[in-house]
Every structure is written in structure tokens, then in C-alpha cells.
MDAnalysis code that builds the backbone (N, CA, C; Angstrom):
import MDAnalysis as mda
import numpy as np

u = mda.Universe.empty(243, n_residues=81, atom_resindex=np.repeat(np.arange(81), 3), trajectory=True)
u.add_TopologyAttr("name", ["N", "CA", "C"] * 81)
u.add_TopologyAttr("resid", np.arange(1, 82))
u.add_TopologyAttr("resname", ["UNK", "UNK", "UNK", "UNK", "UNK", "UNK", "UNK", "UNK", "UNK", "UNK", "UNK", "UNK", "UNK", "UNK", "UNK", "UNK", "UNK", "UNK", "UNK", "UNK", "UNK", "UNK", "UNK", "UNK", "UNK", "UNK", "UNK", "UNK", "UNK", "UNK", "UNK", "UNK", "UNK", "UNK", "UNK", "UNK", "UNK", "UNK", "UNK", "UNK", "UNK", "UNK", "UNK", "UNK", "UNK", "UNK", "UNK", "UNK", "UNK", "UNK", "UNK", "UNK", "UNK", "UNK", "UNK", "UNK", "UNK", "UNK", "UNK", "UNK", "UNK", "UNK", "UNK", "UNK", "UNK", "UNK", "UNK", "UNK", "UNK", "UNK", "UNK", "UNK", "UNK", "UNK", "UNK", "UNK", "UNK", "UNK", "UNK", "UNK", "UNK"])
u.atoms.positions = np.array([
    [-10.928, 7.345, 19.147],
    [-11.296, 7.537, 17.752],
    [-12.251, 6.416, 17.342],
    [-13.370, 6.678, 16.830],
    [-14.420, 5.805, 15.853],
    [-13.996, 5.183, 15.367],
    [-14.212, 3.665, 14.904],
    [-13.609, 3.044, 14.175],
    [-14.178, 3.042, 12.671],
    [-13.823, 3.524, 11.628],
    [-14.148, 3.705, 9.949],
    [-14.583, 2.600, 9.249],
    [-15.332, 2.533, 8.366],
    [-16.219, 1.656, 7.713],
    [-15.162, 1.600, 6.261],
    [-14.934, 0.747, 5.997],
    [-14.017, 0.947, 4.612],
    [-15.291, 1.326, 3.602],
    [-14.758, 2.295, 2.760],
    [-15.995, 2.256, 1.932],
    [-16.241, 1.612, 0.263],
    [-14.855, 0.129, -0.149],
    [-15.026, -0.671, -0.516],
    [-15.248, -2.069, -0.147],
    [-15.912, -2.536, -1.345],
    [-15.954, -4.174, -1.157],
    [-14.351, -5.015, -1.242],
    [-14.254, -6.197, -0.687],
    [-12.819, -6.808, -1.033],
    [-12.841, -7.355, -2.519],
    [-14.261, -7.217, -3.181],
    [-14.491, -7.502, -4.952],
    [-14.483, -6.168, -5.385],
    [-14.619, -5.064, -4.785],
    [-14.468, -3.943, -5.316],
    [-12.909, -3.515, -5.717],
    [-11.932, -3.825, -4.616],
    [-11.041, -3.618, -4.534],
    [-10.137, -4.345, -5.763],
    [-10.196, -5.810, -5.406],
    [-9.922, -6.989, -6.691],
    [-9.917, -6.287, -7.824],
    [-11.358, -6.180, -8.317],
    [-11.386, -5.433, -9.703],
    [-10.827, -3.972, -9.952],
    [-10.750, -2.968, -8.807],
    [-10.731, -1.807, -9.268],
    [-9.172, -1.493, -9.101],
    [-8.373, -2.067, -7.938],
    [-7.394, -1.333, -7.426],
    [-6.247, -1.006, -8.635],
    [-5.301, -0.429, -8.770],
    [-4.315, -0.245, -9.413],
    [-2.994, 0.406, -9.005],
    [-1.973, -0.444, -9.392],
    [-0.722, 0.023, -8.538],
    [-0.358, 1.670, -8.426],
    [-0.151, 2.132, -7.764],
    [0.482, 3.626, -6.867],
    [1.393, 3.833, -7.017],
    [1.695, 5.060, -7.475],
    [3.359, 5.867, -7.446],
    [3.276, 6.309, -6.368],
    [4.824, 6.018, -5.890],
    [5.412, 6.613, -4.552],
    [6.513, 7.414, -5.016],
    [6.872, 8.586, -4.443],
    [8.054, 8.937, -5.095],
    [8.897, 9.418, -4.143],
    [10.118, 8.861, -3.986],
    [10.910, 9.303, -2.553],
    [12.025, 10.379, -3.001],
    [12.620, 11.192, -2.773],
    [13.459, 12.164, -3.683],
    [13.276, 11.991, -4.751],
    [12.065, 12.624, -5.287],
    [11.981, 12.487, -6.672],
    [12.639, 11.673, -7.810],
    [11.922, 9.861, -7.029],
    [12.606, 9.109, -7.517],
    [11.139, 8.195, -7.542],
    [10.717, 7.868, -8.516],
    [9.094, 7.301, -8.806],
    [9.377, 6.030, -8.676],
    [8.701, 5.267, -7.758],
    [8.414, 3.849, -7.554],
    [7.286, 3.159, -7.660],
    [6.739, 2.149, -7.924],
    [5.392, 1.687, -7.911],
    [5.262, 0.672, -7.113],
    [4.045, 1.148, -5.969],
    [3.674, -0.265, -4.884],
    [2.766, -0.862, -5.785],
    [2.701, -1.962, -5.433],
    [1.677, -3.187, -6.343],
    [0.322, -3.729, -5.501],
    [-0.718, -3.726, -5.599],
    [-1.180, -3.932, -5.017],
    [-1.539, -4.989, -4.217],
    [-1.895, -5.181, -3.183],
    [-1.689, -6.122, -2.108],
    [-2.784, -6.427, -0.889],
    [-3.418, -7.561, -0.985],
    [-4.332, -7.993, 0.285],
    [-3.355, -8.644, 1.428],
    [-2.903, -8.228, 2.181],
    [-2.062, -8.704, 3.250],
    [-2.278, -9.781, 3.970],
    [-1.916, -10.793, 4.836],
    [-1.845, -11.725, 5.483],
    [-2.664, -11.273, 6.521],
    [-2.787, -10.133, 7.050],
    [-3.610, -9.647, 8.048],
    [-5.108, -9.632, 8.071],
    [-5.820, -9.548, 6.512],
    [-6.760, -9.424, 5.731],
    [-6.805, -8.375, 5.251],
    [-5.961, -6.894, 5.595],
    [-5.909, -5.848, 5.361],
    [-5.780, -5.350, 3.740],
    [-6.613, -4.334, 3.259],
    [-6.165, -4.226, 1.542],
    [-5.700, -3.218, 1.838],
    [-4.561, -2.954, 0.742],
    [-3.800, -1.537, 0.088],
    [-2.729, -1.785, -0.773],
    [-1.334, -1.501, -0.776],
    [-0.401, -1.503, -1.521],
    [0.732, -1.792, -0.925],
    [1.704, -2.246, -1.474],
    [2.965, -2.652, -0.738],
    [3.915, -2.432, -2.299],
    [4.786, -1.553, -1.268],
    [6.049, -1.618, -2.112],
    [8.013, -1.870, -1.570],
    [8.694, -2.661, -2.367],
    [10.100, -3.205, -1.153],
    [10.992, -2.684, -2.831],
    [11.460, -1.951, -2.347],
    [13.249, -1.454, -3.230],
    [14.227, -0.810, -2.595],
    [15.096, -0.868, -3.768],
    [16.405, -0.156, -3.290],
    [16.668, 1.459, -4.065],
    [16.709, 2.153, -3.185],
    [17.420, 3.788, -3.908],
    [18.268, 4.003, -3.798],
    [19.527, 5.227, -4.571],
    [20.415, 5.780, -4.043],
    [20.172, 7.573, -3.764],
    [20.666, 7.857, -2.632],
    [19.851, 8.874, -1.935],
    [21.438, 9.782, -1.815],
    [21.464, 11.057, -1.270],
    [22.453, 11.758, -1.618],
    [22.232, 12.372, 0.034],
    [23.689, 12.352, 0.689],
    [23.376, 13.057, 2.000],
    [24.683, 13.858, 2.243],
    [25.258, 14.734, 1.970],
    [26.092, 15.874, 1.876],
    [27.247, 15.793, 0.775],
    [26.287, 15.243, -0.291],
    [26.944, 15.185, -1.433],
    [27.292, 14.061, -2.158],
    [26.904, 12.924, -0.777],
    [27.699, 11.561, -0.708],
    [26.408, 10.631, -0.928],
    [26.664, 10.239, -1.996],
    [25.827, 8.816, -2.695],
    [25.369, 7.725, -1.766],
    [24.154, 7.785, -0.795],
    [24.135, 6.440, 0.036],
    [22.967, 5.103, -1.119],
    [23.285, 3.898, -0.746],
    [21.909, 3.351, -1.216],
    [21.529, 2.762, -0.213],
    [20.205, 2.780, -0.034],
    [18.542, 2.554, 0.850],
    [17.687, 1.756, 0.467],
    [17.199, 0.709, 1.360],
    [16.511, 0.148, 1.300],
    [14.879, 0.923, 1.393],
    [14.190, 0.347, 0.732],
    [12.232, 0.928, 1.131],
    [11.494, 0.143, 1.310],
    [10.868, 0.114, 2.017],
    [9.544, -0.912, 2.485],
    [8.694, -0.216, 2.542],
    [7.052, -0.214, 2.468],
    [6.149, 0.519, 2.662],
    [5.362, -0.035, 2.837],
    [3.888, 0.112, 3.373],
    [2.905, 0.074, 2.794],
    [1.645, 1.051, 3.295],
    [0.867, 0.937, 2.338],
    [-0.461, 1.584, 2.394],
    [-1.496, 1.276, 2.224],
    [-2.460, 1.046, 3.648],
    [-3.125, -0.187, 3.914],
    [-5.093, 1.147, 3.755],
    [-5.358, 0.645, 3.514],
    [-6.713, 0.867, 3.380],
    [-7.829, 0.957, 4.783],
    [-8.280, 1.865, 5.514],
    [-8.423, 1.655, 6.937],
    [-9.977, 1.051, 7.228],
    [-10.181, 0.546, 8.042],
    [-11.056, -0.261, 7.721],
    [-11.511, -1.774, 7.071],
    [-10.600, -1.732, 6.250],
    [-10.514, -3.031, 5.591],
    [-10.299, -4.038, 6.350],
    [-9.612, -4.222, 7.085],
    [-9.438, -5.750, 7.985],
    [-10.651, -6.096, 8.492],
    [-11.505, -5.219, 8.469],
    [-12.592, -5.500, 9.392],
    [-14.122, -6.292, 8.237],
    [-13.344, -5.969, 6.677],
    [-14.169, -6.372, 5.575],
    [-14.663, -7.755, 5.738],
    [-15.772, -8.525, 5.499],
    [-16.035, -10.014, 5.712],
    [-14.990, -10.656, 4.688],
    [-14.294, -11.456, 5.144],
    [-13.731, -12.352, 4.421],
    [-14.186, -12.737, 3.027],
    [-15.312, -12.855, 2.277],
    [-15.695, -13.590, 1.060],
    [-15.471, -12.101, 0.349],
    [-16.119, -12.830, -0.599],
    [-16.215, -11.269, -1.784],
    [-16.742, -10.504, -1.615],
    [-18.103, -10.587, -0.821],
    [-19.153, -9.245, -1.028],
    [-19.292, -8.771, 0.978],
    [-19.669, -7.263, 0.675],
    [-19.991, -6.965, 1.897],
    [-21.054, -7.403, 2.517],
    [-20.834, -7.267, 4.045],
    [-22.248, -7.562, 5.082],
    [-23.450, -6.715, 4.770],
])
């Protein structure tokens, strides 16, 4: 597979991004947005649900994220190459 060109800036992102609903059994959460340690941009979201599995109430942990493809590969400063 080709490797993808992100088609924002990491100042594009800064200014524009805005946190994401996730919704796991129709249960709405919001990831926040997030430049990762990796350099990677997207969203990250960490909670707890209670989820129902043959009637019986479990609670669940969530971790996620949703990383932007391409992006790690963005130049480090603000503006693109």
C-alpha cells in the first residue's frame, strides 16, 4: 500500500480540530483531541461504561484512538514542507 499524504497542516490541525463523538452502545463519549508522543495527530479518548451482556450489567473500560494517517510523517514545526 502507498503511503498517504495527510492532507492537513500540524497548524491546520491546532486551529481547526474539534473533539469527536464516539458512541459505544448508544452511549455518547467525547475523544479530545490529541497530538501523540509519536508525532501522530487525531483524537484520544479513556472511560468507563456499563454495558449489558445477557441481561447482566458489566462495567468496561475504553481506550481509543483515532489517529489521522499520514500525519506522523508531517514536519515537526507548524507549517508544511
Amino acid at each position: 500500500m502507498s503511503k498517504r499524504v495527510c492532507p492537513v497542516t500540524r497548524s491546520e490541525f491546532r486551529a481547526n480540530a474539534k473533539p469527536i463523538v464516539v458512541t459505544v452502545d448508544g452511549q455518547r463519549l467525547s475523544a479530545s483531541v490529541k497530538e501523540f508522543q509519536t508525532s501522530s495527530l487525531g483524537w484520544y479518548l479513556s472511560g468507563k461504561v456499563t454495558l449489558e451482556v445477557g441481561g447482566v450489567p458489566v462495567d468496561v473500560q475504553i481506550g481509543t484512538t483515532v489517529t489521522i494517517i499520514g500525519s506522523k510523517e508531517l514536519p515537526k514545526d507548524s507549517e508544511a514542507a
